[in-house]
C-alpha positions in Angstrom: 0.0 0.0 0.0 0.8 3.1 -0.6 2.2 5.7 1.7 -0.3 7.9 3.1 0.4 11.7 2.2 -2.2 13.9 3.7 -2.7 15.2 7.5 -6.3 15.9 8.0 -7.0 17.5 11.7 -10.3 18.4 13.1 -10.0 20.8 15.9 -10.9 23.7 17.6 -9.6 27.3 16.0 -6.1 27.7 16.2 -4.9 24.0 14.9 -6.1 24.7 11.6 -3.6 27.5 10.9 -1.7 27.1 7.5 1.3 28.2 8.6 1.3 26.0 11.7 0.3 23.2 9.7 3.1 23.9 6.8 5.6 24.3 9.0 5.5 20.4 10.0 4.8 19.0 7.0 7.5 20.7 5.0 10.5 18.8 3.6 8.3 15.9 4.4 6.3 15.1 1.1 3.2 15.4 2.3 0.1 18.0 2.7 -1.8 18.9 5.9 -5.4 20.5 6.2 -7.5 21.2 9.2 -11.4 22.2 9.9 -12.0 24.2 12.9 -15.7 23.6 14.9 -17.5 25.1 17.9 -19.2 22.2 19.5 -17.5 19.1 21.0 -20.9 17.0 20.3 -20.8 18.0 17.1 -17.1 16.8 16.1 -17.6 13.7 17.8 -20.7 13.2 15.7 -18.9 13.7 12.6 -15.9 11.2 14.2 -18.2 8.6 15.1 -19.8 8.2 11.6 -18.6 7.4 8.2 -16.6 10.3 8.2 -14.0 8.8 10.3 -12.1 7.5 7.6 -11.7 11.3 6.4 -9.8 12.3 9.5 -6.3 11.6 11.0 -5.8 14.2 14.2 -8.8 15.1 16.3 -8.0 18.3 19.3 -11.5 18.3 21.1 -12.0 18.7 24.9 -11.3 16.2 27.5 -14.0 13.9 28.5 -15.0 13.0 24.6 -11.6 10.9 24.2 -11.6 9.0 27.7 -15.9 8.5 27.8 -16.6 8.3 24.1 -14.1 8.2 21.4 -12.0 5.3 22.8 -14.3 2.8 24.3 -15.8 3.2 20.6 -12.8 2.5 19.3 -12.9 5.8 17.3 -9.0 6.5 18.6 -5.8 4.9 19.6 -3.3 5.0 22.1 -0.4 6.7 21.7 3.3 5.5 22.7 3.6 6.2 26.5 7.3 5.9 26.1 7.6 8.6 24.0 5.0 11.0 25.0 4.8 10.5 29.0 8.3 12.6 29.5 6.2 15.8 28.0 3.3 15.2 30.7 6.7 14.9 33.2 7.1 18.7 32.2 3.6 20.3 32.7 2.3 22.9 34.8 2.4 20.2 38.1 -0.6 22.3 39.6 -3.1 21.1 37.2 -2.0 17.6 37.0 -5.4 16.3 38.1 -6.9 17.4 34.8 -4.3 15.7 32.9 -5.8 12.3 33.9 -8.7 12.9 31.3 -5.8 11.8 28.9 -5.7 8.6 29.9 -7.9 5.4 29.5 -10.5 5.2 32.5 -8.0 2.5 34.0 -5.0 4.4 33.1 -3.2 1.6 31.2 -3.3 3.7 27.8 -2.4 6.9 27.1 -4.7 8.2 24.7 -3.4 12.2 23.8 -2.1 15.0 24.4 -2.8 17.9 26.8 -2.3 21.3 25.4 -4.8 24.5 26.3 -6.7 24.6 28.8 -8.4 27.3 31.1 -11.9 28.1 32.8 -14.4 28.9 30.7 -17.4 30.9 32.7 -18.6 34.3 31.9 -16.7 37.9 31.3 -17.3 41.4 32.4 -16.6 44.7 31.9 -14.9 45.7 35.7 -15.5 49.4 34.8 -19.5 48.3 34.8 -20.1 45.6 37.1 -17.6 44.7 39.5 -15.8 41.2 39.3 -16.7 40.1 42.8 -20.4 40.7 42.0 -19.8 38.1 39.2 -18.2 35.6 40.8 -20.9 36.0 43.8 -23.9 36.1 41.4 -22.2 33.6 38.6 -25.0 32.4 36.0 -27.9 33.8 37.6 -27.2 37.4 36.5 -29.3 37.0 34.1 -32.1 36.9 36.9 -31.4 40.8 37.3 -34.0 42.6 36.0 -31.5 45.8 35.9 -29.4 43.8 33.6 -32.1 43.3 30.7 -30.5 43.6 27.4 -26.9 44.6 29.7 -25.6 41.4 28.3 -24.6 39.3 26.0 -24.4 35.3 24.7 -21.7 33.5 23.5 -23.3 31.1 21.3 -21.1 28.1 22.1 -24.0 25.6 22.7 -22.1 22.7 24.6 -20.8 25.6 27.2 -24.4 27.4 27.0 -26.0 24.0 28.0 -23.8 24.0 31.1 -23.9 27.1 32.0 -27.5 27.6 31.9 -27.9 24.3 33.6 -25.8 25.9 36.4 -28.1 29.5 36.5 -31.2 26.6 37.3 -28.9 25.2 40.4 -28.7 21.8 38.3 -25.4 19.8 38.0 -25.2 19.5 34.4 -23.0 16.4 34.9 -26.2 14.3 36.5 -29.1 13.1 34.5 -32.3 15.8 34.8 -35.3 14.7 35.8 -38.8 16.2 34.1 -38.7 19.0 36.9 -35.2 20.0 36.4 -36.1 19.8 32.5 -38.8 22.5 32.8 -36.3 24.6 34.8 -33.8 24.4 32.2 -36.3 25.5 29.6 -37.5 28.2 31.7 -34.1 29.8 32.7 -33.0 29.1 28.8 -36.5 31.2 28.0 -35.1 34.3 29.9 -31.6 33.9 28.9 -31.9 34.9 25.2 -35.0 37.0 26.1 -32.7 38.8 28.2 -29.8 39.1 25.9 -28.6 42.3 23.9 -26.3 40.1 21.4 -25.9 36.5 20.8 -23.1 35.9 18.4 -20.6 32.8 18.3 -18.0 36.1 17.3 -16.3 36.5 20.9 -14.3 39.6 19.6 -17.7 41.1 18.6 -18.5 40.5 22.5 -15.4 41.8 23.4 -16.0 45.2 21.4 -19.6 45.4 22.9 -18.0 44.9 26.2 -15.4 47.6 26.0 -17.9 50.1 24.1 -20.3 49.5 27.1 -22.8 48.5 25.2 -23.3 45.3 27.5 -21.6 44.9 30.7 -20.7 41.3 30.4 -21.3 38.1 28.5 -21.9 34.6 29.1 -20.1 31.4 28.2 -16.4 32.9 27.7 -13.5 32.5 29.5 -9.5 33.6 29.8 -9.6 32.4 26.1 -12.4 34.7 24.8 -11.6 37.7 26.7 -7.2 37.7 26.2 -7.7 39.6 23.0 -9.4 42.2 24.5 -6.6 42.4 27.6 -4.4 42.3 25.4 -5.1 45.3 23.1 -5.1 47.4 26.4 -8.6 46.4 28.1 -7.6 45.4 31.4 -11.1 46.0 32.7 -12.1 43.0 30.3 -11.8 39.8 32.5 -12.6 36.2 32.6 -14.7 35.6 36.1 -15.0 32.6 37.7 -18.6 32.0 40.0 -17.3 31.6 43.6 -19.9 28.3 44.3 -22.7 26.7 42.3 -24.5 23.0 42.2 -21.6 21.0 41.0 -20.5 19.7 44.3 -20.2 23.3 45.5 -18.5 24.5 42.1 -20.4 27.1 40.1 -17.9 27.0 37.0 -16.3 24.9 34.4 -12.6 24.2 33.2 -11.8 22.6 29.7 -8.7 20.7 28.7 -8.1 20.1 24.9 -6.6 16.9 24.2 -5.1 16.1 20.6 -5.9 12.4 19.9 -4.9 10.4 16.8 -8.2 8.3 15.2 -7.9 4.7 14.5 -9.3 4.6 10.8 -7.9 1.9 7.9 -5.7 4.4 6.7 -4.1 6.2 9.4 -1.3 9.0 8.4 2.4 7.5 9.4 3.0 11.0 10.4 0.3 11.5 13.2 2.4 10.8 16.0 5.0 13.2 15.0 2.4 16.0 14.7 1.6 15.3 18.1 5.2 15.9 19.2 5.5 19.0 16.9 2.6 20.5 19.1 3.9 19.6 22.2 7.3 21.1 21.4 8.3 24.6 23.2 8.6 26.8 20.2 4.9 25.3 18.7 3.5 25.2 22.7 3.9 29.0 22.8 2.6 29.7 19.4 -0.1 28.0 20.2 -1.0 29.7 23.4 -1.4 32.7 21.1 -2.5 31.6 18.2 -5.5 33.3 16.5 -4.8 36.2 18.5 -5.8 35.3 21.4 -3.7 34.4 24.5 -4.7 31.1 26.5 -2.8 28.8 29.3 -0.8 25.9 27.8 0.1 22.7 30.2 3.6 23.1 29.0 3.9 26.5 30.2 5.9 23.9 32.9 8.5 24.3 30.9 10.8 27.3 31.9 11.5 27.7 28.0 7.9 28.1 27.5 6.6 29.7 30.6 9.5 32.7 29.4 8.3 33.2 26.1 5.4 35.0 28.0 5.9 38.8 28.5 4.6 40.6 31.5 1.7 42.0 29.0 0.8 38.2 28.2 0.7 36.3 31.5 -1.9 39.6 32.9 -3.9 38.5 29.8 -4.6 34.9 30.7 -4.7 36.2 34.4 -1.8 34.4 35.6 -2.0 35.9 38.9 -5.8 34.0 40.0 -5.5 30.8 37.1 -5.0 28.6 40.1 -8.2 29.9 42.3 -10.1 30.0 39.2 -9.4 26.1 38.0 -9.9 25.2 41.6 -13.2 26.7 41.9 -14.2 25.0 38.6 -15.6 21.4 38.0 -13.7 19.4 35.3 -15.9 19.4 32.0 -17.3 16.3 31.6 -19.8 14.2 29.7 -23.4 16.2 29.9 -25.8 12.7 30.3 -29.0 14.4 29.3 -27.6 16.7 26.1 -29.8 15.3 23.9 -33.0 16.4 26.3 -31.4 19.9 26.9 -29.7 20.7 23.3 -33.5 21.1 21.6 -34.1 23.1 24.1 -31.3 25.2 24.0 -32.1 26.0 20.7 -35.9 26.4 20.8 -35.1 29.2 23.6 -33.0 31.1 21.2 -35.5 30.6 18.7 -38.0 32.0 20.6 -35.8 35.1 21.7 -35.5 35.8 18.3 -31.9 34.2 17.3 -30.5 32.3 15.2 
């Protein structure tokens, strides 16, 4: 059989770069292409059907690969040997979300951990202090002072969660018909509420700094870096203090980048997973699409010093830590299929797309 000679990688934004992308695969004889999504569900969808055979590199976040993708056998392991002396070098204070990389009984390692952050809501401090969000988390929207103050990041997997949360459900447990109809409700009077829905954050980010809204839901240290970074220190990622998952009121994500087991898996998979891991392509990718986001190999001194002073303030260095640790790990949401129609039925109704 012939050698395989294309890199296909379906990921969140950032992975798809060209330039990233033709940086490895020069002087190697080969082409790369990627396709960038918003939803988790959605890419696994596409992984778990026919179109596996299409794809060689999934980045998606972390419970899909441990829950899903490899006990359908829709990934494979990758060489522990090779790849375990990376994890070795990662931010040690966030090694517990690392495990999500692993097989449920640890005997396989099954990708690679690369960004990572809370992803909650964001405000404008000059409007609405940051203590008041982290007190008041998801149920801000509950404010009648705050109608049309605010916006939606139209992320549905995190707006599923997050809205869950605003009920006082634990969108990690199954809901019953009651906690269905308060799903629906606070879902109603979410994108009733809502100035903007977009799935643009840097349009968020402008209404935020404009003052047009005072903060927006669903967005995180990712979403609001670009913002900080252009000078907008009063932009900023917030964290709820407490909430219904176990006595967490936000969420953290973890991308892992996992090769798929299809009949005609690219020889060159595993060394794009080392490419990414590697300081230079770490710390591009913690800015890439200009943004500025955590990276677990920021536990490298080499990549933790490619940050400037400017940089670390956007992905609020200083409070990452109290932030993660308030936040539950994002896991598998058991009754999406119940609460996605109605996600999108509420934004109907509010008159979104």
């Amino acid at each position: 059989m012939a050698r395989k000679t294309d890199l296909n990688i379906l990921c969140w934004e950032g992975y798809e770069d060209p330039e990233l992308l033709n940086t490895f695969t020069e002087g190697r004889g080969i082409t790369a292409r990627g396709d960038s999504f918003l939803s988790d569900a959605v890419a696994v969808d596409r992984i778990l059907s026919d179109e596996r055979q299409d794809w060689d590199i999934l980045n998606v976040n972390n419970p899909f690969v441990r829950e899903v993708l490899y006990p359908n056998g829709a990934i494979r392991p990758i060489d522990k040997t090779r790849f375990e002396p990376y994890f070795e070098r990662m931010l040690p204070q966030f090694s517990h979300i690392y495990q999500w990389a692993y097989s449920r009984d640890g005997d396989e390692l099954l990708g690679v951990c690369q960004r990572f952050g809370p992803f909650n809501l964001v405000v404008n401090t000059d409007r609405m202090a940051a203590a008041t969000a982290e007190q008041h988390g998801f149920a801000l929207p509950e404010d009648a002072s705050l109608n049309k103050r605010y916006g939606i990041l139209s992320y549905d997997d995190f707006n599923v969660m997050h809205i869950c949360i605003g009920a006082g459900l634990n969108p990690f447990e199954p809901q019953d018909t009651d906690a269905l109809s308060r799903f629906g409700d606070m879902a109603r009077r979410w994108f009733k509420g809502a100035s903007i829905v977009t799935g643009d954050h840097l349009v968020l980010n402008d209404a935020l700094v404009r003052g047009d809204i005072d903060f927006y839901l669903s967005g995180g240290v990712y979403t609001a870096s670009p913002a900080r970074l252009a000078g907008h220190r009063n932009i900023r990622a917030v964290t709820p203090e407490s909430g219904p998952i176990g006595g967490k009121g936000g969420v953290v994500f973890m991308e892992i980048t996992s090769i798929i087991d299809n009949l005609a898996a690219s020889p060159d998979a595993e060394d794009f997973l080392e490419y990414l891991v590697s300081p230079e392509v770490a710390t591009r990718m913690a800015f890439a699409e200009g943004t500025c986001n955590p990276v677990t190999q920021m536990g490298d001194p080499k990549v933790f010093a490619a940050f400037s002073a400017t940089q670390l303030d956007a992905i609020q260095w200083e409070t990452l830590e109290e932030d993660v640790g308030r936040s539950a790990e994002y896991a598998i949401i058991p009754s999406y299929a119940a609460l996605l129609p109605m996600l999108k039925a509420a934004k109907q109704e509010g008159g979104w797309r």
